[in-house]
N, C-alpha and C positions, 0 to 999 in steps of 0.2 A: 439386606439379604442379597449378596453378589448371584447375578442370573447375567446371560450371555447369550444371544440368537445364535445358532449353531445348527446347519443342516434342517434350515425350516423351523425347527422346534426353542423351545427356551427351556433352556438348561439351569438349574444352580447348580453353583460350584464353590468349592471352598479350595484357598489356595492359601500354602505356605511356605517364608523362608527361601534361601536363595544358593544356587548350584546346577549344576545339572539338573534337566527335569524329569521327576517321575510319576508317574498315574497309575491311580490304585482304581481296577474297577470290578464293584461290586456284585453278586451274585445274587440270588434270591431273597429277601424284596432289595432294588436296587438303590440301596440309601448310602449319601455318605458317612452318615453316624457311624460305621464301622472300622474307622479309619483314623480318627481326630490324634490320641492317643500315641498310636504309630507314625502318623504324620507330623506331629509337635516332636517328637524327639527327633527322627530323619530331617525333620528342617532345617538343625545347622548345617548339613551337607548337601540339600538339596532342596529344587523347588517340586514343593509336591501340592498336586492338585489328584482332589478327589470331586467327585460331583454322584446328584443323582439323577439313575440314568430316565431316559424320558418318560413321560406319567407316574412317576414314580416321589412321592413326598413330595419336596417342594417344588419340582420341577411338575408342571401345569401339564393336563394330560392334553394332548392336542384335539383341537375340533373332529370329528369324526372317524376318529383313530380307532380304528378294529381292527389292525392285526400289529406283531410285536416284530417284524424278522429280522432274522438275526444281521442279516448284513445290514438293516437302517440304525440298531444298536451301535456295529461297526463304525459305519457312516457319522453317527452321533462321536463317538470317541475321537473319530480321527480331525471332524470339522471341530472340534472345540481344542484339542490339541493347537490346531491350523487357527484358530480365531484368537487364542490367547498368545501365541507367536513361539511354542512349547516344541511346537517337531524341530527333529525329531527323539522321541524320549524313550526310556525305561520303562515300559507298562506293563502292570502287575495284575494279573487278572484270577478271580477267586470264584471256585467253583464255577456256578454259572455264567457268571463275569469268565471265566478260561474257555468255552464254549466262543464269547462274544472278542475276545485275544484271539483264536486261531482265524478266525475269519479275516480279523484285521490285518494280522501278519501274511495271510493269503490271498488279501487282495488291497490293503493298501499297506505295502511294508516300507515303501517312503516315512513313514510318520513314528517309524519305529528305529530306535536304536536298541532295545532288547527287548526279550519279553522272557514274563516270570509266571509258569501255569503254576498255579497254590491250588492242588487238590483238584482240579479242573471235573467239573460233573459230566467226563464222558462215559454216558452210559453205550458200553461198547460190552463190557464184560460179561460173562453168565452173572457175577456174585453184582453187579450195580443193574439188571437189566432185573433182578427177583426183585434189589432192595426198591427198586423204584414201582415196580409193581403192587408192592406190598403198601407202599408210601399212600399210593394213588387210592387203593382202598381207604386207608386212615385217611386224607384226607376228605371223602365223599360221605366216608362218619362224620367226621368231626362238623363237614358242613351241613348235617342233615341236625345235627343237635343245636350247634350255636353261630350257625352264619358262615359268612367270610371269616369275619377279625377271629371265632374261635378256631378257624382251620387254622390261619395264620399264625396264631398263638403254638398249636401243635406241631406245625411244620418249624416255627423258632426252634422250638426245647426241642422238637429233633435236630436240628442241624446243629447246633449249639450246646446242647447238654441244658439240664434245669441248672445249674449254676449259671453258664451263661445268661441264658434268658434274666434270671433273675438279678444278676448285675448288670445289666444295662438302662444307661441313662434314661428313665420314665418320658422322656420326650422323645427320645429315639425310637421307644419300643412303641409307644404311642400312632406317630407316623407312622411304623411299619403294617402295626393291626389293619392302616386303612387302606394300604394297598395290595387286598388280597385279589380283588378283581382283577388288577393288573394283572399278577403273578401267575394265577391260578386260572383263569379267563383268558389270556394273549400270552406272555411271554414262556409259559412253560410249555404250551404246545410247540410253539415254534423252535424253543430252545429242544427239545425232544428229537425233532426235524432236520437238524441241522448239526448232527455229530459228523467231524471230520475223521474222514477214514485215513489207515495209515501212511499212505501214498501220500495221500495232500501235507499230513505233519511232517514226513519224511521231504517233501518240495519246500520247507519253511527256510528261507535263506539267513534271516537274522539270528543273532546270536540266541539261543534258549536257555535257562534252569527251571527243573521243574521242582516243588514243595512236598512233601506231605507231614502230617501230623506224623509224630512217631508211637501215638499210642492206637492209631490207625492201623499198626502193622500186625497190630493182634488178631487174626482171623474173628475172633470172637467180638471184636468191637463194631459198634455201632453204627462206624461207619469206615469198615476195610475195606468196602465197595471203592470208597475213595482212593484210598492209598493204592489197589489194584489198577487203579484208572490212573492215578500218577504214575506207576513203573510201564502200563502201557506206553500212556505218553512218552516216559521219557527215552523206553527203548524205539519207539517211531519215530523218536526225535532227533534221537543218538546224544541225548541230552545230559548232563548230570539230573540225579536225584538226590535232592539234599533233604534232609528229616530233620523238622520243628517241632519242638515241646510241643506237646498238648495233642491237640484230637484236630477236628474241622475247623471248628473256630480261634484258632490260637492268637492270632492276633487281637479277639477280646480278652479272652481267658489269660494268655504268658505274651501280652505285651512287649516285656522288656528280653523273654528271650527271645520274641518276635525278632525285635529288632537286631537285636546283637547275633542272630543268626541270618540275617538279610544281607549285613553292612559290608561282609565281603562281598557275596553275589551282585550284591548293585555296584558296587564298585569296579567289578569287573564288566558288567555289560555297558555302566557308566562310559568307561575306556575305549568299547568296542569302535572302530571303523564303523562307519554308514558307507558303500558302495556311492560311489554317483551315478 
C-alpha cells in the first residue's frame, strides 16, 4: 500500500501511467476509490494520482488531530504534489474536494497548472444554503437511529443516487462507512467555513473549467443546488461551464462519458503556461 509523508501527515496514494500530471481530489468521505476507473483509462495520456485525503481511509488519522481546515487539506495536496516531483499539475477537484482546489489555487497556485471545479459544494446560493440545511437535519436522524456509518450510508445515496451507492466496490463503500467521524465531526464544519467569495475566485490566476452534471440542470433534481453553485463559480471565474452525463456523481455512474468529456478540457489546461 504506496503512503508518502507529506506536510507532517502520511498520505496513501495511488498513482498511474505516464504524461502530464493530474490530481483528482476527492470530496466527502475523502477516498480515493472514486477515481480508479477514470484514472486507469486517462493513464495513457497522463500521470494521474489520486490519494486519500488525511484521516481519512487508508491515510492514518494523525495523533491529536481535532480540527480539519481547509488550508491544511490545501497544504496536504500541494506537499504531496511537491513530494512525488508532480508540480506543477492539472487538479481536479470534486465537490468538497472544489472547496479544498480554490484555496489551493489562492494560496498556493505554484503547484498548479490548471484547475477543474466538478460541481464544487459552494454553498453560497439560496437553493444550496436550504439543500444543506435540510441535509444537516437528515443527517442528526439518521445518526440518532444508526450511528455514524448509518449517516454515512445516507449522505452516500444522497450524493450519489441509490444506484450509485449500490455499485460501488464493497471495499470502498466499506472504508467510507468508517469515516464518518471525520466527515461529519472535523471536515464538514470547516468545509462550511471556508466558502470563497467572488472576489477571491475572480483573483484566481490559473487557468479554470468548471463541471456540472447535466441532469443537475433540472430545477427539480436532487442536486441543482450543485449545478447553481457551478454557474456561480464559473461566472466568478469568467470560466467555461461544461456539462457531464449524469448528476453529482458521474464519474461513478458514466465513467466513460466522464472521461471522453474531460479529455479535451485536460488537454487544454495540460498546454497551459505556468507564469514564473
Amino acid at each position: 500500500m504506496p503512503t508518502i509523508t507529506a506536510n507532517g501527515t502520511t498520505l496513501y496514494y495511488e498513482l498511474r501511467g505516464d504524461g502530464p500530471p493530474l490530481m483528482f481530489i476527492s470530496g466527502g468521505p475523502g477516498d480515493a476509490g472514486f477515481w480508479p476507473e477514470v484514472a486507469d483509462a486517462l493513464a495513457d495520456e497522463y500521470t494521474v494520482l489520486s490519494y486519500d485525503r488525511r484521516g481519512n481511509s487508508r491515510s492514518p488519522r494523525p495523533e491529536h488531530w481535532t480540527e480539519a481546515p481547509t488550508d491544511e487539506q490545501a497544504d496536504d495536496a500541494a506537499a504531496l504534489l511537491e513530494a512525488l516531483g508532480l508540480a506543477p499539475a492539472v487538479v481536479h477537484g470534486h465537490s468538497a474536494g472544489g472547496i479544498i482546489l480554490a484555496n489551493l489555487a489562492l494560496r498556493r497556485p505554484d503547484v498548479l497548472r490548471g484547475a477543474v471545479f466538478h460541481e464544487p459544494a459552494f454553498v453560497v446560493t439560496p437553493g444550496a444554503q436550504e439543500t444543506f440545511a435540510a441535509l444537516q437535519e437528515r443527517l442528526g436522524a439518521a445518526m440518532a437511529q444508526g450511528g455514524l456509518s448509518r449517516a454515512m450510508e445516507m449522505f452516500l445515496r444522497w450524493a450519489d443516487g441509490d444506484a450509485g451507492y449500490e455499485s460501488l466496490d464493497p471495499d470502498f463503500r466499506e472504508r467510507m462507512l468508517g469515516d464518518g467521524e471525520v466527515l461529519f465531526g472535523l471536515e464538514m464544519r470547516s468545509a462550511l467555513s471556508s466558502m470563497p467569495t467572488s472576489d477571491q475566485l475572480a483573483s484566481i490566476a490559473v487557468p479554470c473549467v468548471v463541471v456540472a452534471g447535466r441532469e443537475n440542470r433540472d430545477p427539480a433534481a436532487t442536486h441543482h443546488w450543485a449545478y447553481e453553485a457551478a454557474q456561480w463559480a464559473a461566472e466568478a471565474l469568467d470560466a467555461p461551464l461544461v456539462e457531464m452525463p449524469g448528476a453529482h456523481g458521474s464519474m461513478i455512474t458514466h465513467p466513460e462519458a466522464f472521461v471522453a468529456t474531460m479529455r479535451p478540457v485536460l488537454s487544454r489546461l495540460a498546454a497551459s503556461q505556468v507564469d514564473a
